[in-house]
Structures are given as structure tokens and as C-alpha cells.
Phi, psi and omega in degrees: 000315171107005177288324183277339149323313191275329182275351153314324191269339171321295170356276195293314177316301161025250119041245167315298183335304194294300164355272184298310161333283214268357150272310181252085174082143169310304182293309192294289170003297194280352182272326166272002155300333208245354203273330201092002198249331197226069190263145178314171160292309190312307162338285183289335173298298179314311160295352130309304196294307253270301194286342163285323169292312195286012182258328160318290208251033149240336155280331154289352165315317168326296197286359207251139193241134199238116188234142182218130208257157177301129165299156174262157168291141173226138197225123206245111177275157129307147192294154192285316231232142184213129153253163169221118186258085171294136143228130159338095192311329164311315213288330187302321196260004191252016171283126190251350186273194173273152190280150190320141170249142216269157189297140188303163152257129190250133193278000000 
């Protein structure tokens, strides 16, 4: 998937960010984080391994067998049986009493 690659190069930019920051500055930092002229080893350890894997999963791709089975039909019936039960709005609204008093506290 290449997931574990963005969060590495997350790292390293980082990293770099921090690096770089803090000898020249924020801005040159972030410029020489990002330009591309001045990437750390991680960096290059990354853009190696990267090219070694997609080269890896282009040759097993090849070998990889794809078996696909016919879907079954799903068919959503309705229920035999339905009861319905009205209820009243009275019924919702007719608690007339007071409300709970909360327990003593001892103080």
C-alpha cells in the first residue's frame, strides 16, 4: 500500500524541519526541507527502499492469481406477521408527580 513510506518520509521531513530551523531559521528551514536539493539519509534511505519495493511487487504481480466467485442472489422479503400498537399522547404526558428528592448528604 505505501503507507508505511508517508509515514517515514513524515519523519524525516520533521526531522529536517527541526534540524534546519533551528541553524538558519524557520524559513530557510522549511525551504530546505521541501526544495529537494538538500535531503537527509533518511530521506535517501527512503527513496531507495521505495524503489526496491515497487520493483519487488511488480514482479510478484505478475504471479498473483485472482479467483472470482459468482455472487449469490439476496432477496429481502417482508415479514409475515406485523403487530401495531397505538399509543396515546396522554398516556406519554400523564405523570403528574414530583420529581425524586435526591438522598441526604452527610456532611
Amino acid at each position: 500500500m505505501g503507507g508505511h513510506w508517508m509515514a517515514f518520509q513524515t519523519a524525516a521531513w520533521i526531522g529536517m524541519l527541526v534540524k534546519y530551523s533551528k541553524a538558519e531559521g524557520v524559513e530557510v528551514g522549511i525551504s530546505k526541507t521541501f526544495d529537494g536539493k538538500h535531503p537527509c539519509s533518511l530521506c535517501l534511505s527512503i527513496a531507495k527502499n521505495k524503489q526496491t519495493d515497487k520493483r519487488q511487487s511488480s514482479q510478484s504481480a505478475a504471479s498473483k492469481i485472482f479467483l472470482l466467485a459468482e455472487s449469490q442472489g439476496l432477496t429481502l422479503k417482508p415479514p409475515g406477521h406485523f403487530w401495531y400498537s397505538e399509543t396515546s399522547k396522554d398516556f406519554l404526558f400523564s405523570y403528574n408527580g414530583d420529581p425524586p428528592v435526591p438522598p441526604p448528604r452527610i456532611s
